[in-house]
N, C-alpha and C positions, 0 to 999 in steps of 0.2 A: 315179234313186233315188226308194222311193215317198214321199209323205208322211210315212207311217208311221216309216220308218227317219230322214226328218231329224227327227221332234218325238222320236224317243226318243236322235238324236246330240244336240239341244238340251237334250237334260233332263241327261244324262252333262256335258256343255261348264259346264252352268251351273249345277246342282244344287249341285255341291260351295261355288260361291261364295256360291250363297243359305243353302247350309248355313251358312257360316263367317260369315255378317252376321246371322241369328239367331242365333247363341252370341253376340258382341261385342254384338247387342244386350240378351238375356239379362245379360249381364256387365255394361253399362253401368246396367239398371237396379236390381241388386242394388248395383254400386257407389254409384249417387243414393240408394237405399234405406239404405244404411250409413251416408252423409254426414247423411243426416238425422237418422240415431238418434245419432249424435257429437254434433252440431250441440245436440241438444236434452236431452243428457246435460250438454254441457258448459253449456248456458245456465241448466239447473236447479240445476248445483252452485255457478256463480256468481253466483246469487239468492240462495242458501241462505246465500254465504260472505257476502255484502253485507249482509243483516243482521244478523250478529252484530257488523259493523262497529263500530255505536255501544253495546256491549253489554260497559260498563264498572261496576269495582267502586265507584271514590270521585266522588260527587256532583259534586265538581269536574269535573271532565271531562266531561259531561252536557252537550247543549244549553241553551242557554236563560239565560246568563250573559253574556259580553259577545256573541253573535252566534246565531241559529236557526239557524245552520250550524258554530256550533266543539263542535268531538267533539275527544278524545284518539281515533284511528281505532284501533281491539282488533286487531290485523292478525294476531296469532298465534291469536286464536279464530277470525276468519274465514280464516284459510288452511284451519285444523284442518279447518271445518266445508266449506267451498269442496272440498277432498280426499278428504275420508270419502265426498260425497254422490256425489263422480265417479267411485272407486273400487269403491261400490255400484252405481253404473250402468253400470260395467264389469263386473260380476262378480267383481272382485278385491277383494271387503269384506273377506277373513281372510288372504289371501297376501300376506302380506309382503316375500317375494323377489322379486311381479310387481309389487306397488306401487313398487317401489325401480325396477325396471326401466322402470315405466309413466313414470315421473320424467323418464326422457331424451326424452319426448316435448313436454316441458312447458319451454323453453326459458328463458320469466321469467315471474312474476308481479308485479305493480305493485299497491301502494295508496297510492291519494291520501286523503293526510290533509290538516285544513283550515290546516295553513302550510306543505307540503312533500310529499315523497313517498318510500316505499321500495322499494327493488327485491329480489325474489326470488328465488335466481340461483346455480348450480352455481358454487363458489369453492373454488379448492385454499388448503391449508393446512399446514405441518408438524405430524406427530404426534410425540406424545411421544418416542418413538423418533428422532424426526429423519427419519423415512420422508413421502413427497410423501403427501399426503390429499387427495379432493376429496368436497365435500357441499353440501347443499344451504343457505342463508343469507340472512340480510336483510344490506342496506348500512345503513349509518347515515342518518339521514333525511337528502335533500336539499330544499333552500327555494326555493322559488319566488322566485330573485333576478335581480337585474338591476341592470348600473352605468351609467353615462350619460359621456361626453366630459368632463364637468367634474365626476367623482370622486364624486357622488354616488349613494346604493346603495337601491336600495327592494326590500323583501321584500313580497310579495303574498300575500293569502293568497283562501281563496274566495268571500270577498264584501269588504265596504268597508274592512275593516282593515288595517290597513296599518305595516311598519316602515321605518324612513326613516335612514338617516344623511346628513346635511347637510353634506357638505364646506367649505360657505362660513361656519359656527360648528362644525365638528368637532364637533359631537353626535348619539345617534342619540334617533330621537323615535318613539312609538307611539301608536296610538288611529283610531277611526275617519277617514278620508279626508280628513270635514269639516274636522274639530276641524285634526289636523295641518296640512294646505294653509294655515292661516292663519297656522302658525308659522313655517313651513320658504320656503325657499328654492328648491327643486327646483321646475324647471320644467313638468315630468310633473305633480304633482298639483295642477296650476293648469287644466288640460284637462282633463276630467272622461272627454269621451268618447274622447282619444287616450289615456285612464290605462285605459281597461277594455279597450280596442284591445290595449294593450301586457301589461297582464294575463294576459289569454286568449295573447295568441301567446307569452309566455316561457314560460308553464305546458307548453303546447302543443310547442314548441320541445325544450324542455329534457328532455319523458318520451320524446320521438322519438327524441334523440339518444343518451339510455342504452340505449332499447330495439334501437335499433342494435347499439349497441358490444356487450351484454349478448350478444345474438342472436349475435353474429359471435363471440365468444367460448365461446359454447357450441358454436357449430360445431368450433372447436377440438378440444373437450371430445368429442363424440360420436365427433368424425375416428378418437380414442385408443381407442373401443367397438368402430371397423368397422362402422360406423354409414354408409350410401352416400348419406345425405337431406341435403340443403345446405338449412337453416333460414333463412328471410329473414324482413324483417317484412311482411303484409300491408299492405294498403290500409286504413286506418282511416277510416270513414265522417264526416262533417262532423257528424252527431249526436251521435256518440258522443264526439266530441271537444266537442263543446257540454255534455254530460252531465257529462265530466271538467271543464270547468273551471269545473263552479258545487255541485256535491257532492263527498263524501266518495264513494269505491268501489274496487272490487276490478277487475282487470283480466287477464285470463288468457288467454294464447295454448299453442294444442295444434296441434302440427304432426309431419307425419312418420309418421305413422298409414299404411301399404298401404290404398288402397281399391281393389279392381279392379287396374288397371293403373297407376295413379294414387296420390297420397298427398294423406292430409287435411289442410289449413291452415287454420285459423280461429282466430281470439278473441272472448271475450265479456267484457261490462262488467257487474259488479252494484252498485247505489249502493247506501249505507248512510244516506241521508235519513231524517229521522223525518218523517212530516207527519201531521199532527193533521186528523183526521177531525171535519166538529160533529154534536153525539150532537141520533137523530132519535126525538122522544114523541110521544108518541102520546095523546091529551086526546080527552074528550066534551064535548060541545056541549050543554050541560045543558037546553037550551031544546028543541032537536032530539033529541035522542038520538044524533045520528049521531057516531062513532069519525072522528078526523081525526087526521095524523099534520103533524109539522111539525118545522122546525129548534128549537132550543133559544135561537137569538139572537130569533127571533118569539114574539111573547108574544098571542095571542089570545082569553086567557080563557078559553079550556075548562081541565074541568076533569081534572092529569092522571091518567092511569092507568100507562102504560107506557114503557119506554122503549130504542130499539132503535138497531142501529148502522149502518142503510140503509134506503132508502126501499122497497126489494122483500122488506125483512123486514116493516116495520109494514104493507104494503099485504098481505102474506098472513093476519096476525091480524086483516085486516076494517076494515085501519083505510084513509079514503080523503084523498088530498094536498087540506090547507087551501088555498081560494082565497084565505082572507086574508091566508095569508102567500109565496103568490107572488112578489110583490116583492122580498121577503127571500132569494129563492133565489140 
């Protein structure tokens, strides 16, 4: 046989399978390509939802009372807004019948508010009629609680506050960590560092195990659509669970999405933190002429003129970083 005839049986023998491993790979990167635009759909609307978090009508509720981290958590304004921005990032900003559909992908959502937390979560119900209903609903908040061997009950919430009931005086007692430990009896907040230990892992603990149950109960729920995707909970990163147990935030898992051959699993976390930025002015050096920008807690005698909310703002109006207030940085 000559040459010729084996490199054109070799090309017939093997062509077709090089064919089929360009398509799959074609496929595979349209699929990556898809995961990413999810991926970053879903992470913009739960930014979006996480600041509306603390974005409350009565003063009371406001940071800055008894803790820089207690908010009443707005949960039904960050859902709204968490929904509308995912919905536009889908394409489905005006369809109604595909948003409702889009739903069954969305298993729970969670927000952590600063003494507890709610879950988001497809829940049958009777209607008027007496006929089964299933919709979409919050649970009543649950607390970041914990009991101990000897009947005492501590509610945590996300920084030092703390509620306590004392078994050995049947009283419950509130207030910061300090104050209380010196009243109470409970063994836990006499440890400082096993109290923030047990903290974090009941918080921790406790959203794992609804997201569970939530999860597996939606499976349920989709089984009854014809729905073929078995919903689990992912793998939650050690950050993200560092993230949950010291803010306020939104918590969104999307799964069940066809990518390729494949289906999409992911969640994303948006916090609802305020944190105070220090405003940066910008003063002349009346001696020099020259424009210096500098923090507002640095006081170097120029004299000021403006006043901006970064240091790459004042440096484009001309203005150049104080040496004298370095230190201050």
């Amino acid at each position: 046989m000559k040459i010729t005839d084996l490199a054109v049986l070799f090309i017939l023998i093997v062509g077709p399978f090089l064919w089929l491993s360009s398509v799959h790979s074609q496929d595979r990167l349209e699929a990556q390509h898809l995961s990413s635009r999810y991926t970053a759909a879903l992470r913009t609307a739960v930014q979006d939802g996480g600041t509306q978090l603390n974005d409350n009508e009565l003063q009371m509720y406001e940071a800055g009372y008894a803790s820089a981290k207690y908010f009443r958590a707005n949960r039904d304004k960050a859902l709204d807004t968490m929904l509308h921005t995912l919905y536009l990032n889908f394409g489905i900003g005006e369809d109604a019948s595909a948003q409702r559909a889009f739903m069954n992908y969305i298993p729970v959502v969670v927000v952590l508010d600063y003494d507890g937390y709610y879950i988001y979560q497809s829940s049958e119900y009777t209607g008027e009629d007496r006929e089964p209903l299933t919709d979409y609903r919050w649970s009543p908040k649950k607390p970041f609680a914990y009991a101990d061997k000897q009947g005492n009950v501590i509610h945590f919430t996300l920084d030092r506050y703390v509620t306590v009931f004392d078994a050995a005086v049947g009283k419950w007692m509130s207030g910061p960590l300090e104050e209380v430990s010196r009243d109470s009896n409970v063994p836990l907040l006499h440890q400082e560092d096993l109290y923030e230990a047990k903290r974090r892992t009941v918080i921790v603990q406790a959203i794992e195990q609804d997201l569970e149950g939530t999860i597996s109960r939606h499976n349920v729920y989709t089984v009854r659509l014809g729905m073929n995707y078995h919903f689990t909970l992912p793998s939650i990163s050690g950050e993200d669970w560092n993230n949950t147990v010291d803010d306020i935030g939104i918590m969104v898992f999307l799964q069940g999405i066809p990518v390729g051959d494949k289906y999409y699993n992911n969640y994303a976390l948006g916090g609802g933190r305020l944190i105070k930025r220090s405003v940066i002015q910008g003063g002349i050096d009346q001696v020099t002429g020259i424009k210096y920008y500098y923090r507002e807690s640095c006081n170097p005698g120029y004299k000021l003129e403006e006043v901006f909310t970064s240091e790459r703002e004042a440096a484009a109006k001309g203005y150049f970083e104080s040496k004298v207030c370095q230190k201050a940085y």
